[in-house]
Each structure stands twice: as structure tokens, then as C-alpha cells.
C-alpha positions, 0 to 999 in steps of 0.5 A: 055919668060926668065928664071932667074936661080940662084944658091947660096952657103957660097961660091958662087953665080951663074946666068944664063938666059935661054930661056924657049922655046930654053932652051939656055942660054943668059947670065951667071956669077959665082961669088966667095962670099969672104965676111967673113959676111952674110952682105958682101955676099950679098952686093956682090950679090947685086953689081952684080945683079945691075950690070947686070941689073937683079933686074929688071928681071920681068920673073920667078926666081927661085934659087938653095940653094947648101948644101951638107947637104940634106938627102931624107925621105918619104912623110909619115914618113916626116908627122908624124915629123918635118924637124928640127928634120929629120935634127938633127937625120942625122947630128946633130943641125943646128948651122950655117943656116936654116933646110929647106924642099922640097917635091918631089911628083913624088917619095913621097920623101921630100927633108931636107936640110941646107940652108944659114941663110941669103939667103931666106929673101935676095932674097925674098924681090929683088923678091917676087915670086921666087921659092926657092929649093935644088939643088938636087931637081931641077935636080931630077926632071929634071932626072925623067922629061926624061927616068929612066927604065934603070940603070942610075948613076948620079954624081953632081960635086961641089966644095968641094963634089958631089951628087951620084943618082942611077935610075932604073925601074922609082925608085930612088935607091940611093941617098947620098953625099960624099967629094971629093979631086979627080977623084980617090975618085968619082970612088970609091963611085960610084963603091962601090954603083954599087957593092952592088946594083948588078948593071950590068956595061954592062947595065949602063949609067952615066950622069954628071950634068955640070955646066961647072966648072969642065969639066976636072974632068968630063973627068977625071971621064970618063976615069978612069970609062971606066978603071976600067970597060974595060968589060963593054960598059959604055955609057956616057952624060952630062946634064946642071944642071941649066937647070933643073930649068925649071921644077920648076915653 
């Protein structure tokens, strides 16, 4: 069986088609959305999907919404509010898009994120059964489907920012998102948190969830970490991150 994993942002639409059973991808594309409109956006998506042959993609779908406004609150303190207003006390009125919500039961964690106001009704109607969620969600639950007792620091590059998670003894730690404009600025927000966490660098790994765009920050990011910390033996490894879709279905 195949998977369609997608990923959509204001900016971008992502596809690829990945084998259950081998994890290996089949098929990708990245698609730059140039549209100043929700219409033009998904006109484009639209062509493409056509295009490819993908609207009659009859195995699971499941898409990643990439916002970079997403904060993680406990399952209780979630019930006794409202998404919309979690959203509001961290970032203000939604003025542009939909306040929507994850849970992630493994940690008793809700995941409250902006999405684009045109995506859920767009894809929901071209496949009804698709499963939609954060970005973050999907590779938290892939991080926490493998090893998490020892520190691990987990950097999510994108476009404009990057997620920051921070693993230990089964727990998630830290979880933020933070700008960016260079290696330079991914080296010091994760110092800084491994700092105040006390973290031992000698006891870390680091894993960059790829999606392949980015690989020579990615090296940038390996070697400017290994320089500031010459004392420490930081082990590395890339994961793909829409693979981690997998779990979600």
C-alpha cells in the first residue's frame, strides 16, 4: 500500500508518495504557491495534483499544515479552555487563518496551531478521509515511535524558521519555534536551551528532520555545532520528515 503525504504552507505545497511497507518514496514534488489569493493557491495546487495524476489517489492521505504558530499545552489545562482562546493568550487574534488543534496522547499534550483559512475545505472535498495535522505533530510522533531516554535535540528547518525539541528520559523537555536568517542563528537558540537545561553535550545527539531543501544549512548547522562544542563527541543523524506521516493514520 501507498501513502500520499502532503505538506502545504502560504508559501508552498509538498507531495510525496511513499511505500508503507519499504518507507521509500516513489514520487515527490515541491511546488512554489505564487498566488496572492486563497483561490490562485489552490488553482495551483489543483493543476498539479491533476497533473500527476494524484486526485485519484485512492490509498491514505494525510497532510501536514507548516505554521509556525504552534505552542503544546496539557490535555487538562486544554479542557477546561478553548483553542481559540490558548491561541489568543500566546500570539494574539487569529486575523489571517483558522486556530486549529492536535492531541498528542502519548505525552498528554494538544498541539494549537494557525492554519491557512483555505486548506481544510480545499483538500477535504478532493479526499474526504484524509487525515489532517501540524507539522510538529507528525514528527513528534514520529520521534517518540523510536528511542527517547537518552538527550536528544531535534531541529526542524523551514523556510523562514525552525522547531527546536529537546527529548529525555521518554519526556518531551522543550518545545519552541524560532526565526532564522542563518546557521549562525540555529546554533544559538539551541545552545542557549542546552544551557539552561544543564544538558551534558558529551551525552547528546542531534537529529535534523530533512526534507532535503535545505541540506547545505544542514551541513552548516553540523559543523559550526561540532566548533563550538570541540569538548563534546556530538553524535548526529538525519531523519526524513514526511515519513514520519506514516504513524498518522
Amino acid at each position: 500500500m501507498q501513502q500520499l503525504c502532503l505538506e502545504v504552507s502560504e508559501k508552498e505545497f509538498v507531495y510525496s508518495i511513499v511505500n508503507r511497507d519499504s518507507k521509500a518514496i516513489s514520487d515527490a514534488g515541491i511546488l512554489p504557491l505564487t498566488g496572492r489569493t486563497p483561490e490562485e493557491k489552490k488553482e495551483q495546487i489543483k493543476e498539479l495534483l491533476q497533473k500527476q495524476g494524484l486526485l485519484s489517489f485512492t490509498d491514505e492521505v494525510t497532510l501536514a499544515i507548516k505554521s509556525e504558530k504552534t505552542t503544546l499545552v496539557p490535555q487538562n489545562i486544554f479542557g477546561e479552555s478553548s483553542a481559540q482562546d490558548i491561541f489568543r493568550l500566546c500570539f494574539g487574534d487569529a486575523t489571517h487563518g483558522d486556530v486549529d488543534y492536535n492531541r498528542f496522547p502519548e505525552q498528554g499534550l494538544v498541539n494549537v496551531y494557525l492554519s491557512p483559512d483555505w486548506v481544510k475545505s480545499f483538500f477535504v472535498i478532493r479526499y474526504p478521509r484524509i487525515v489532517i495535522q501540524h507539522e510538529n505533530t507528525h514528527v513528534l510522533r514520529g520521534i517518540f515511535n523510536g528511542s527517547t531516554f537518552s538527550p536528544i535535540v531535534h531541529i526542524i528547518p523551514e523556510q523562514d524558521y525552525f522547531s527546536l525539541f529537546i527529548t529525555s528520559k521518554n519526556k518531551l523537555e522543550f518545545y519552541n519555534v524560532f526565526e532564522y536568517k542563518a546557521a549562525e542563528d540555529i546554533i544559538y537558540h539551541a545552545v542557549f536551551v542546552l544551557d539552561q537545561k544543564e544538558i551534558d553535550p558529551k551525552e547528546l545527539k542531534i537529529i535534523i528532520h530533512s526534507s532535503g531543501k535545505f541540506d547545505a544549512l544542514e551541513e552548516e548547522v553540523r559543523d559550526k555545532f561540532q566548533r563550538i562544542k570541540p569538548e563534546s563527541s556530538l553524535k548526529f543523524d538525519t531523519q526524513t520528515k514526511i515519513k514520519h506521516q506514516l504513524l498518522c493514520v
